[in-house]
ZARO-587177 format. One record per residue: residue number from 1; x, y, z of N, C-alpha, C in turn. Coordinates in pm, whole numbers. Atoms other than C-alpha are relative to their C-alpha. Layout:
NUM;X;Y;Z;X;Y;Z;X;Y;Z
...
This chain:
1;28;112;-89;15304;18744;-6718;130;-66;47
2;-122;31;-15;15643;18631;-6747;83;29;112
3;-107;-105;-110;15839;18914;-6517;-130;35;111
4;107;22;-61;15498;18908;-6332;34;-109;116
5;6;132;-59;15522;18555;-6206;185;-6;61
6;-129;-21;-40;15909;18627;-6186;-21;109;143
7;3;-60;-82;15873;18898;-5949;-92;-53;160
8;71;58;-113;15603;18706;-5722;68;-88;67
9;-76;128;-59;15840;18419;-5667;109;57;71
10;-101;-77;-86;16090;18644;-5556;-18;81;94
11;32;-34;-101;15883;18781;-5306;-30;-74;104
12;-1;85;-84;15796;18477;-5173;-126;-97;-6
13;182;74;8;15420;18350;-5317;35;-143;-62
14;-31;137;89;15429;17967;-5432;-115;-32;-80
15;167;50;86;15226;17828;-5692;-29;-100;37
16;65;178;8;15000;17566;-5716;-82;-55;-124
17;47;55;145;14873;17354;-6014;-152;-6;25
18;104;-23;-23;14555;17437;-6054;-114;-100;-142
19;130;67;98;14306;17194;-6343;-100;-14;34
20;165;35;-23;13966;17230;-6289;-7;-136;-116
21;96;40;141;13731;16967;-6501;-56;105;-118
22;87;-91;114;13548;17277;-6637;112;80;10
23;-128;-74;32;13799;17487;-6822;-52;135;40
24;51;-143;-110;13806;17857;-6624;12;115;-176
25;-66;-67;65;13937;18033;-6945;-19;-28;-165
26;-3;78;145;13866;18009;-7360;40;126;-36
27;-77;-120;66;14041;18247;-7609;-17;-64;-145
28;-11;84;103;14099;18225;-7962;153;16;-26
29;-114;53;50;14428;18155;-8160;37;10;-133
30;-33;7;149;14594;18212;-8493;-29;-155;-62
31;-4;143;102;14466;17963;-8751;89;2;-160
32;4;0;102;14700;18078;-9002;179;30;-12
33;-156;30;-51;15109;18037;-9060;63;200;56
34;-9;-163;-6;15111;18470;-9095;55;21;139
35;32;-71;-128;14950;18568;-8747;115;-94;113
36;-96;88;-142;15142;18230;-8546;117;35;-36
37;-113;1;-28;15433;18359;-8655;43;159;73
38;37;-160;-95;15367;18764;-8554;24;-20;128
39;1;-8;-144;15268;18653;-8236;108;-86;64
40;-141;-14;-57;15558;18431;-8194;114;62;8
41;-110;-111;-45;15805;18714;-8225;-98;71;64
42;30;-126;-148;15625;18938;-7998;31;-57;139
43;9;80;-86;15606;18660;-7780;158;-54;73
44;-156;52;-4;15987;18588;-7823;29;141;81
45;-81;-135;-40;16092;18977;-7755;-45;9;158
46;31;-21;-190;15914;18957;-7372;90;-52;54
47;-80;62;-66;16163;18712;-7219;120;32;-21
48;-153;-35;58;16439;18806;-7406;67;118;80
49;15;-69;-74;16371;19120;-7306;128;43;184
50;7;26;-153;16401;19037;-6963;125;-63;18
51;-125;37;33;16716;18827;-6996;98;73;-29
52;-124;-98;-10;16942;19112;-7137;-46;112;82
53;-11;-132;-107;16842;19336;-6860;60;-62;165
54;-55;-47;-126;16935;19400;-6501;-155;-102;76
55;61;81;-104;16660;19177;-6363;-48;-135;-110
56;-80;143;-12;16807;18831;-6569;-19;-62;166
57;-3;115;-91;16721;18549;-6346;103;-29;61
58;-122;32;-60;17060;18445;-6305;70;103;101
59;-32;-154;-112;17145;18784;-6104;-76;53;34
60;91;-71;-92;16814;18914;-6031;-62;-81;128
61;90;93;-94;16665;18567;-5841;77;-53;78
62;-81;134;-112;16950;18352;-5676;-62;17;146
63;33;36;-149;16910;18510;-5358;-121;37;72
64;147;26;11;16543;18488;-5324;-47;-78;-45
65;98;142;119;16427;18193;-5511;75;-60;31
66;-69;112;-26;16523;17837;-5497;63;-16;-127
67;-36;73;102;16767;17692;-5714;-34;-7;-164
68;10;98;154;16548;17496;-5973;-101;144;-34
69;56;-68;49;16347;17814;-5994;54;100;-44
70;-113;-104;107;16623;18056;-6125;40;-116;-86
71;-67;55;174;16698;17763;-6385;-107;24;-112
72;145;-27;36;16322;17734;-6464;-1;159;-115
73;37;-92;80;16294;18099;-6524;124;47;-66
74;-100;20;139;16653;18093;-6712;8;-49;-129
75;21;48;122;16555;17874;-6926;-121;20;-96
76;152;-73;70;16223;18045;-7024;61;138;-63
77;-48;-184;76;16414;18427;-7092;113;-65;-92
78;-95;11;147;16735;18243;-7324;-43;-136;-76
79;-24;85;52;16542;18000;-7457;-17;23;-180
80;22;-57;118;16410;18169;-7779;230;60;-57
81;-124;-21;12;16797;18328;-7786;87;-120;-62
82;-77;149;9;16949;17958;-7759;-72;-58;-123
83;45;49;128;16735;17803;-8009;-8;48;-100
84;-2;-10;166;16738;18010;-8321;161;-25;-1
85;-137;0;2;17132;18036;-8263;45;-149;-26
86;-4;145;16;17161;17635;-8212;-89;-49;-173
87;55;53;115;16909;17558;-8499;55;65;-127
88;-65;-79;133;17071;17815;-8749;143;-91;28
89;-135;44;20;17433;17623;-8670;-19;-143;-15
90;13;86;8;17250;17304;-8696;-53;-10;-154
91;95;19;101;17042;17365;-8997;142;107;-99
92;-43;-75;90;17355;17547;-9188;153;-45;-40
93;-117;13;23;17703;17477;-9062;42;-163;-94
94;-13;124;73;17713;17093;-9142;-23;-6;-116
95;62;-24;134;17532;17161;-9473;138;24;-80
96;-89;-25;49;17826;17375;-9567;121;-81;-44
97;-122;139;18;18067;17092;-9457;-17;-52;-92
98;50;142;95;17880;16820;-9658;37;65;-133
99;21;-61;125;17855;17073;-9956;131;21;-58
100;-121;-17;48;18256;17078;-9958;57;-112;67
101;-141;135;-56;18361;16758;-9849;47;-16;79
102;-92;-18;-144;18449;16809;-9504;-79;-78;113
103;42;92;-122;18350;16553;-9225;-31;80;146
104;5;-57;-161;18240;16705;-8867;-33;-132;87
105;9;130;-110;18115;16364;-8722;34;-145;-53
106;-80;117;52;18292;16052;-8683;-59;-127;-93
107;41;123;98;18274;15736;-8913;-124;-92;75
108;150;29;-110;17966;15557;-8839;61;-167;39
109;-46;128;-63;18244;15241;-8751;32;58;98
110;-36;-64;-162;18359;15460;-8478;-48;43;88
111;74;13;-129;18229;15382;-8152;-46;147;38
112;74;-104;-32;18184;15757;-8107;-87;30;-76
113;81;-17;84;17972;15774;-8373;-121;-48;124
114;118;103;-95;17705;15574;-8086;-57;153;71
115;73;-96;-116;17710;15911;-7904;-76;92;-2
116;71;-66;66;17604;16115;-8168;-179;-62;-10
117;110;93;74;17321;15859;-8269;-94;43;158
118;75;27;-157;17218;15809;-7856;-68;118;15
119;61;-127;-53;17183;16225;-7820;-170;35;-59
120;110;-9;127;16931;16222;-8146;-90;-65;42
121;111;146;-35;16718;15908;-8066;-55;26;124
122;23;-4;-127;16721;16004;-7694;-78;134;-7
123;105;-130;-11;16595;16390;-7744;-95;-24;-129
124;156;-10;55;16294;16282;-8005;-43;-70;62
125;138;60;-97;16196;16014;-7787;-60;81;74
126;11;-90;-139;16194;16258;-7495;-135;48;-95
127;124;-62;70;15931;16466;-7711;-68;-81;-80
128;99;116;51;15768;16156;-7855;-91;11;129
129;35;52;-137;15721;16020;-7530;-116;107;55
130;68;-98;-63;15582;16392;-7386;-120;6;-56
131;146;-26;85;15350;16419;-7701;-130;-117;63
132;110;132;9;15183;16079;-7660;-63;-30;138
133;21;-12;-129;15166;16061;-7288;-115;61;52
134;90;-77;10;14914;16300;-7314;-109;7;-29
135;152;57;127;14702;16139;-7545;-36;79;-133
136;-22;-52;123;14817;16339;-7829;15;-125;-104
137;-53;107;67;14862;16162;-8162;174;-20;-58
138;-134;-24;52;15185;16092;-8382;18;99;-74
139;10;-92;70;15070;16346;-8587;89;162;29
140;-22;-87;-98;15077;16588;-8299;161;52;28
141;-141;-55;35;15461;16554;-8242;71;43;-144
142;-101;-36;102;15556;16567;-8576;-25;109;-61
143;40;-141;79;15390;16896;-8644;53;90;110
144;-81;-82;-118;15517;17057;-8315;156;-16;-20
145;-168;44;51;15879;16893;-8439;18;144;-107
146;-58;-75;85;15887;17121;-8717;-63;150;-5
147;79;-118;-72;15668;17409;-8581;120;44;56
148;-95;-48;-68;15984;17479;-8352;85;9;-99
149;-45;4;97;16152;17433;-8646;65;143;-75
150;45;-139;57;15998;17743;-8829;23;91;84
151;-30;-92;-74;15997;17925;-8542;147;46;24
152;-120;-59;-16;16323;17919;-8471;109;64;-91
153;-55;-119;146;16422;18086;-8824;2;64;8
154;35;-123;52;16175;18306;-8825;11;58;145
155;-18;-65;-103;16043;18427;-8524;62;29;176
156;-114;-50;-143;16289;18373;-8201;106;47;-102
157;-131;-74;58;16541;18493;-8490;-39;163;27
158;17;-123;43;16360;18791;-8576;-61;80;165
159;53;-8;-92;16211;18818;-8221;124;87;119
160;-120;-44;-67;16583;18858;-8031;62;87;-68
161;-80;-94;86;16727;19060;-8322;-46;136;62
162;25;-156;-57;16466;19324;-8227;12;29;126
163;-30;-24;-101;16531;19291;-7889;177;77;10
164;-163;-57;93;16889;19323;-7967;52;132;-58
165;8;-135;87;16895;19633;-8171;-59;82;81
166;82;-135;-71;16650;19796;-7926;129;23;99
167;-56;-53;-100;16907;19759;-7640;143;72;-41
168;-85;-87;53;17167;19892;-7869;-17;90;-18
169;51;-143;89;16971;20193;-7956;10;25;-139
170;-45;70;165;16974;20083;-8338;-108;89;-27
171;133;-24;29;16586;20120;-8317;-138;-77;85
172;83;-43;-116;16270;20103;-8112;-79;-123;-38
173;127;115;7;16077;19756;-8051;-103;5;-72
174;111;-25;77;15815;19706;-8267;-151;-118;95
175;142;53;-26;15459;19572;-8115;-78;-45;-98
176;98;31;152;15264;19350;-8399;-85;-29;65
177;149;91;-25;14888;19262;-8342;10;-85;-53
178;54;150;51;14774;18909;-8389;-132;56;-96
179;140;-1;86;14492;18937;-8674;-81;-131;86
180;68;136;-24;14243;18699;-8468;-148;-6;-64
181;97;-29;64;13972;18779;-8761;-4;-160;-69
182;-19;99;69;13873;18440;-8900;-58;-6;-154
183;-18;-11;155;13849;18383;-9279;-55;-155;-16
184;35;191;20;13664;18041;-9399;86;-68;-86
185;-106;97;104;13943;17953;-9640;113;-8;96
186;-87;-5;-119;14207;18034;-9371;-21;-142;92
187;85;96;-63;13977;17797;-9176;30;-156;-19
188;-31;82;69;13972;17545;-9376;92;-62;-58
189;-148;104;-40;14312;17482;-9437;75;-35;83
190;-80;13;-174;14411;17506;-9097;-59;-142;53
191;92;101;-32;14127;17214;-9020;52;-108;-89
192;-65;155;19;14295;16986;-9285;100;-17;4
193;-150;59;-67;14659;17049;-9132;49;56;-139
194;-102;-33;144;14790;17215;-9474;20;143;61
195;-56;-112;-49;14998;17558;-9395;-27;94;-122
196;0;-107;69;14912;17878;-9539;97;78;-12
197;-96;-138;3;15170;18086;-9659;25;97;-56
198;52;-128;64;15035;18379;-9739;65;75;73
199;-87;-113;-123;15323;18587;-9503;88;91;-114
200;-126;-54;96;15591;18843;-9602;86;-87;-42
201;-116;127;44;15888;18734;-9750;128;-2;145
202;-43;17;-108;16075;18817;-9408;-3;-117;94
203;8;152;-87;15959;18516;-9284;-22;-112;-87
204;-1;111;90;15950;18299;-9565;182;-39;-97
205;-156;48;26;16302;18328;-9693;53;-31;92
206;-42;103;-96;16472;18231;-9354;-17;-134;-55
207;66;170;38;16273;17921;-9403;36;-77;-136
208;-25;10;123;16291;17881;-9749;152;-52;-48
209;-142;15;13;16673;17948;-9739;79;-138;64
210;-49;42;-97;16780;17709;-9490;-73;-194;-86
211;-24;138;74;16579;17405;-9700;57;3;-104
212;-75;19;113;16735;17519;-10018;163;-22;31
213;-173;-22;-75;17102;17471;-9836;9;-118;35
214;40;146;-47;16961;17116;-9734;34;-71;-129
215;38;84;157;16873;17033;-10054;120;24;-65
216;-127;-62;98;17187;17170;-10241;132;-146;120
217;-121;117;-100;17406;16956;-9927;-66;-99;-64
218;15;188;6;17247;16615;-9960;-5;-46;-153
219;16;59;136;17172;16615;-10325;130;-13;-71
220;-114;-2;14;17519;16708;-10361;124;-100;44
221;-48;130;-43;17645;16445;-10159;-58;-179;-29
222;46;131;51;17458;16174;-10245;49;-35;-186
223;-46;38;130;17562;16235;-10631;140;-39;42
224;-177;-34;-2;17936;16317;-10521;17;-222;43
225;-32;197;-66;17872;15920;-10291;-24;-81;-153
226;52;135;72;17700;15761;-10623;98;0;-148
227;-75;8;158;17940;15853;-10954;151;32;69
228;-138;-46;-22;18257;15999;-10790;31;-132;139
229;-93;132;-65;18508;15634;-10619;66;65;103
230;-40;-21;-113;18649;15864;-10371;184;-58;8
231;-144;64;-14;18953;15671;-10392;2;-118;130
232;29;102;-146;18794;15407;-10152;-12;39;114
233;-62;-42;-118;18821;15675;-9875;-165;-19;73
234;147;24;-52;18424;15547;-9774;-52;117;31
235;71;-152;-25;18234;15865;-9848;-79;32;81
236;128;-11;-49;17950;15760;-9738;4;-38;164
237;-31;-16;-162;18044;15641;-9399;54;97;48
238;-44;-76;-88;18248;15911;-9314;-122;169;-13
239;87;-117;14;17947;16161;-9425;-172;-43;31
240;134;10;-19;17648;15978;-9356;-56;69;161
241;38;-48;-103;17631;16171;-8998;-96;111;-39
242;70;-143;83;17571;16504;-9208;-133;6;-115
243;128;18;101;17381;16344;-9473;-152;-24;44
244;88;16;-55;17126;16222;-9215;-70;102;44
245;91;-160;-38;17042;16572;-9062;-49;24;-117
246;70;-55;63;16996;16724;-9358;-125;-72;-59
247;153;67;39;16778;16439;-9493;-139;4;126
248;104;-14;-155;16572;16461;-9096;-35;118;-44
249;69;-104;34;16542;16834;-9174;-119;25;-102
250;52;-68;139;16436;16830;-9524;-122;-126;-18
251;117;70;-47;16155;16536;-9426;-65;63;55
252;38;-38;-115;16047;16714;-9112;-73;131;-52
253;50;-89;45;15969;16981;-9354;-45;-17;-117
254;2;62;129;15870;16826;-9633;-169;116;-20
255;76;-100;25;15558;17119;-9601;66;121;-92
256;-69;-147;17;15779;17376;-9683;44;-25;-181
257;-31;42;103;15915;17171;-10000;-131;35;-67
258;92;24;107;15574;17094;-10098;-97;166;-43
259;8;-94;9;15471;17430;-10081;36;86;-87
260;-76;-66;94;15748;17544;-10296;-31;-2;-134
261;-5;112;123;15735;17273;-10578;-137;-46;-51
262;99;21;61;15423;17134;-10609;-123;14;39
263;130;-144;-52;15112;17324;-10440;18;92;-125
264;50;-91;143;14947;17534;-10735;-127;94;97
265;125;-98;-46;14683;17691;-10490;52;142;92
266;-40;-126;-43;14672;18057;-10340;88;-2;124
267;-94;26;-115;14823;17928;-10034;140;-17;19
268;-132;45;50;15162;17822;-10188;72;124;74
269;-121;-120;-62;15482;17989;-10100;44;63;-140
270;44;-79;122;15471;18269;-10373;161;-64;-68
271;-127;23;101;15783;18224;-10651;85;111;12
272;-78;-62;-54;15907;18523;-10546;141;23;124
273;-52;-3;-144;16019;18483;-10214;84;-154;-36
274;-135;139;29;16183;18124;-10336;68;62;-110
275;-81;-41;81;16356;18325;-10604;99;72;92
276;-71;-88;-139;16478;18574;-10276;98;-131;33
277;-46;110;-91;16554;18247;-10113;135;-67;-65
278;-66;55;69;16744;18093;-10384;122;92;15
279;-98;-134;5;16963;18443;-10411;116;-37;165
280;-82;-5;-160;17060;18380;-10045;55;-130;48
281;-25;81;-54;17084;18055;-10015;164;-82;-150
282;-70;35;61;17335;18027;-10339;171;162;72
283;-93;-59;-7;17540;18337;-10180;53;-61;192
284;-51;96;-122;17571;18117;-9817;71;-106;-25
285;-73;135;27;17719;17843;-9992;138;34;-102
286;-88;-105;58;17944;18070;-10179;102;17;54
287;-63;-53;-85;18061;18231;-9872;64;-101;59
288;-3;122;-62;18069;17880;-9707;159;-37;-66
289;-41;48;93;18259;17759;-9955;166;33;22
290;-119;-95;41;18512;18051;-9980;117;-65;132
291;-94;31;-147;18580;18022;-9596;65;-152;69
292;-67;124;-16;18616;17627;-9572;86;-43;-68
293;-131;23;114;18844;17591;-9895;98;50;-2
């Protein structure tokens, strides 16, 4: 649909917004963390796709399409690309910093510190604002907040990799079906908003890894701020930039925690795959470590 709708615009057809009252169209939908994440890497590898080839927006549309519609469909083929890349250097590098003592953003007395704060405050309103507007609840954004979250671990990671590898000739795209078979326990936890994570461990360590790296930064910093004097050099101001992400992350996911830790039902995130997780997420901070010291 994607290179579909790409190709029509570049022939010359315009759309138009179309909402009936009566909906034209019903389908069903993964109710279960497994299948939504399957189908978001399959879903990831189409655009991507399309992006590292020879009919890229940016060189296949300019001169045929307007403008905002080669950004449009630019920003639809790298956006899976851009976001696991951004969220893996957001959700890892700072961590590392914090976890060795090293400052990346300024003191929170220094006026640039305002600009950091403004970007943050200004892009969740933006997606506050969109959610609610709508007549969504608060709920609504804060489960789509960390939905992109996940995704961008697991599947735009794992989604562009295989794109990636295919155009290297590594190895050959893989096609997953969505299971859209429904299950009444599946059901049922999907209906009271609790996440099943009954998946491989392919997609549960990413995830997994990335809060244990959270948790290892802030808990680490917050002891290092509360027994170790620093020598007056204000720890905590010059680290509370870093300390704040990771605490936003490791809230925003506070599923993923509870999942880990204290969930006892079949749904949990098995002990395995947080034992995997642990393995990886003590040899990133290792490595981290090696290369910032």
């Amino acid at each position: 649909d994607y290179f579909t709708g790409l190709n029509l615009h570049r022939k010359g057809w315009k759309s138009v917004y179309l909402n009936p009252e009566r909906l034209q169209f019903l389908g069903t939908s993964p109710t279960n963390f497994n299948d939504s994440l399957i189908q978001w890497t399959r879903w990831t590898s189409g655009p991507v796709t399309v992006a590292l080839s020879r009919f890229c927006p940016l060189i296949y549309g300019p001169l045929k399409m307007s403008l905002v519609q080669v950004l449009c469909y630019s920003e639809l083929a790298f956006m899976p690309l851009l976001n696991c890349l951004s969220l893996w250097g957001f959700a890892v590098i700072p961590q590392l910093c914090l976890f060795n003592g090293i400052p990346l953003y300024p003191k929170v007395s220094d006026p640039n510190f305002n600009i950091f704060s403004i970007i943050l405050v200004s892009s969740i309103s933006k997606s506050l604002y969109e959610v609610v507007t709508t007549g969504e609840q608060f709920k609504v954004w804060r489960n789509e907040w960390r939905i992109w979250m996940m995704r961008s671990v697991t599947s735009y990671t794992y989604g562009c990799l295989d794109v990636i590898l295919n155009k290297l000739g590594m190895k050959e795209a893989t096609f997953l079906p969505t299971n859209k078979v429904t299950d009444d326990e599946q059901v049922k936890l999907y209906e009271m908003g609790v996440f099943d994570f009954r998946t491989a461990t392919m997609f549960l360590a990413p995830l997994v890894t990335v809060i244990l790296i959270n948790i290892a930064a802030f808990v680490g910093a917050v002891a290092k701020a509360l027994v170790v004097d620093d020598d007056g050099d204000q720890y905590w101001e010059k680290m509370f930039g870093q300390m704040f992400l990771s605490f936003f992350i490791l809230i925003s996911n506070f599923a993923v925690i509870e999942g880990m830790i204290i969930r006892r039902d079949k749904a949990k995130i098995p002990l395995s795959s947080t034992l995997w997780s642990v393995v990886f997420s003590m040899f990133i901070l290792l490595i981290g470590s090696v290369i910032l010291c």
